[in-house]
C-alpha positions in Angstrom: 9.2 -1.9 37.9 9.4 -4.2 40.8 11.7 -6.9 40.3 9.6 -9.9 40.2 7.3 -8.6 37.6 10.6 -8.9 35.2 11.0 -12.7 36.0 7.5 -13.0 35.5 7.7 -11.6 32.0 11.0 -13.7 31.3 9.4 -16.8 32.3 6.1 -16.8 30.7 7.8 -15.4 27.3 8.2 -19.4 27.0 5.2 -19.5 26.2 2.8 -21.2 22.5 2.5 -19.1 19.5 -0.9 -17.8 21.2 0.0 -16.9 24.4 3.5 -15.1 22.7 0.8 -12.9 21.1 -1.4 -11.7 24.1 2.1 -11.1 26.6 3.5 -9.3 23.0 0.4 -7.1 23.3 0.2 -6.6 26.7 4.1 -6.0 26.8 3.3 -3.3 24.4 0.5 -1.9 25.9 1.9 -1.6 29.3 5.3 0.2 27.0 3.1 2.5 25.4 0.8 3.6 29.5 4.6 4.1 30.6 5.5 6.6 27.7 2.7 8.5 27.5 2.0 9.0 31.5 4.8 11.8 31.8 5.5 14.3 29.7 9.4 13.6 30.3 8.8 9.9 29.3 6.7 11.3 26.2 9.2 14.1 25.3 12.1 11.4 25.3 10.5 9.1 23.3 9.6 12.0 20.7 13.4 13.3 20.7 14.6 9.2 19.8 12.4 9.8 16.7 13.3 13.5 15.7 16.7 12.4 13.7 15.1 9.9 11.2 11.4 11.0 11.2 9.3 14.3 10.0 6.1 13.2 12.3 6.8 11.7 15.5 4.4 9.7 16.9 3.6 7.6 20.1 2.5 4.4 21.2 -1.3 3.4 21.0 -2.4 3.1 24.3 -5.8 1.3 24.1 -6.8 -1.4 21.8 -10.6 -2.2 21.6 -11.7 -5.6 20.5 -12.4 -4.5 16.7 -9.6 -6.1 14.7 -8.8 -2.7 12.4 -7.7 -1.0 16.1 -5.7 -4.7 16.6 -4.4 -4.1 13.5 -3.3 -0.2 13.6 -1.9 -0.9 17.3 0.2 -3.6 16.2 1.6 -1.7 13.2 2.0 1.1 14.8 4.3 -0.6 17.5 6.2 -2.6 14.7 7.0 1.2 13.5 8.2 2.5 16.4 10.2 -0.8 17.3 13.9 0.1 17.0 12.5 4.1 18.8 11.3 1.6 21.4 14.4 -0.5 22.0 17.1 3.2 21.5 14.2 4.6 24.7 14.6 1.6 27.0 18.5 1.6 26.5 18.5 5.1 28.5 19.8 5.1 31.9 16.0 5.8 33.6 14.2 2.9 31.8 16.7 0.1 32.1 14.0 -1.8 34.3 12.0 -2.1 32.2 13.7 -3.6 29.5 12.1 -6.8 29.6 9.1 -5.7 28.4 10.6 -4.5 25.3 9.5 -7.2 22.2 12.2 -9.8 20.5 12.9 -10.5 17.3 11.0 -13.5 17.7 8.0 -12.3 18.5 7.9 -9.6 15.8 7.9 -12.2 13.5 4.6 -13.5 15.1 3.4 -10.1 15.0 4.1 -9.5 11.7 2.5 -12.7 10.7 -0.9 -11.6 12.8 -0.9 -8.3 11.2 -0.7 -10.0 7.5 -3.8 -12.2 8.5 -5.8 -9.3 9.8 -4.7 -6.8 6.8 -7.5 -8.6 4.8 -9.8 -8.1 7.2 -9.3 -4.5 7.5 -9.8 -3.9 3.3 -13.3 -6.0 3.3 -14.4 -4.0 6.5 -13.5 -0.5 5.1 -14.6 -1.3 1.6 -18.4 -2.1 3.5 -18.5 0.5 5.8 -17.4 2.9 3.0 -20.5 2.2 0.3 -23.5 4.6 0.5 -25.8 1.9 -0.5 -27.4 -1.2 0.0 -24.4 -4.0 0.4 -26.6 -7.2 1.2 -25.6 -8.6 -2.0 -22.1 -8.2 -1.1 -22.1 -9.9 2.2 -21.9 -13.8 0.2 -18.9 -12.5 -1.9 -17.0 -11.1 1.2 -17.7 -13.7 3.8 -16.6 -16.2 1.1 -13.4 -14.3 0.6 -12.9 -14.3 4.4 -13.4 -17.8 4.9 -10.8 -18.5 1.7 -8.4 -16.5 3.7 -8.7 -18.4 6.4 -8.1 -21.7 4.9 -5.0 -20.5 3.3 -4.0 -19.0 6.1 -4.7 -22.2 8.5 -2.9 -24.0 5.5 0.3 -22.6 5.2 0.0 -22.2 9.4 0.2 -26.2 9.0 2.3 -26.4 6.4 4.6 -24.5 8.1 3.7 -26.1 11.7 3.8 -22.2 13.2 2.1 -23.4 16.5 4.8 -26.0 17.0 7.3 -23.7 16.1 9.8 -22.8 19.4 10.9 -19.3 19.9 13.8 -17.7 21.0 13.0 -14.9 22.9 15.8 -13.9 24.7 16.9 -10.2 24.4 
């Protein structure tokens, strides 16, 4: 990693709630491209699961703009977090440290993945009926849209998009 890219990433981790969110995915996404491009990196990354899990995984590389893929990529790099942050502490992938997520921004991941796990249940409970679901589409869009008001209401309750982060390794 060149060594401006890594002040780059320090300085715009300053960043809203929002824009935390999109460098936190893209942060991960670039993580996951550099694990999976060499079967060294890969095998590494395998061998930092092997003591404490039967099925090793890897990153998700690609995201596509369907919020169950959102969903599964941002679980699946919650999961893999402290395999992640034991990688990047060998001697090879030091530089690129900085892209590894806080502690901080988990918690705004964490909160994104509880919003969208609602989402996910009303989209595989209509995709998964072998019938006619017109009559469900009132009930579910109304559930969404309650969601989403509690959801915008405890984000003001709490003032979230106020909210300053630490995100310091």
């Amino acid at each position: 990693m060149k060594p401006g890219l890594a002040k780059i990433i320090e300085k715009v981790r300053i960043l809203r709630y929002s824009e935390i969110l999109q460098l936190t995915i893209i942060s991960q996404q670039m993580l996951a491209l550099w694990i999976i491009l060499t079967s060294g990196r890969r095998n590494k990354f395998i061998d930092c699961q092997k003591a404490k899990v039967r099925i090793t995984v890897l990153p998700i590389v690609d995201v596509k703009t369907h919020w169950n893929l959102t969903l599964e990529f941002l679980e699946r790099a919650y999961r893999l977090g402290e395999f992640t942050r034991k990688w990047l502490k060998h001697p090879k992938c030091s530089d690129y440290q900085s892209l590894y997520t806080t502690e901080d921004e988990w918690t705004i991941v964490k909160y994104v993945m509880e919003v969208l796990m609602p989402f996910r249940y009303w989209t595989l409970w209509m995709s998964e009926r072998h019938m006619v679901t017109l009559h469900h589409v009132i009930t579910v869009y109304n559930d969404r849209f309650d969601h989403m008001d509690g959801v915008l209401h405890a984000a003001a309750k709490k003032k979230l998009s106020g909210r300053k982060f630490n995100t310091s390794l």
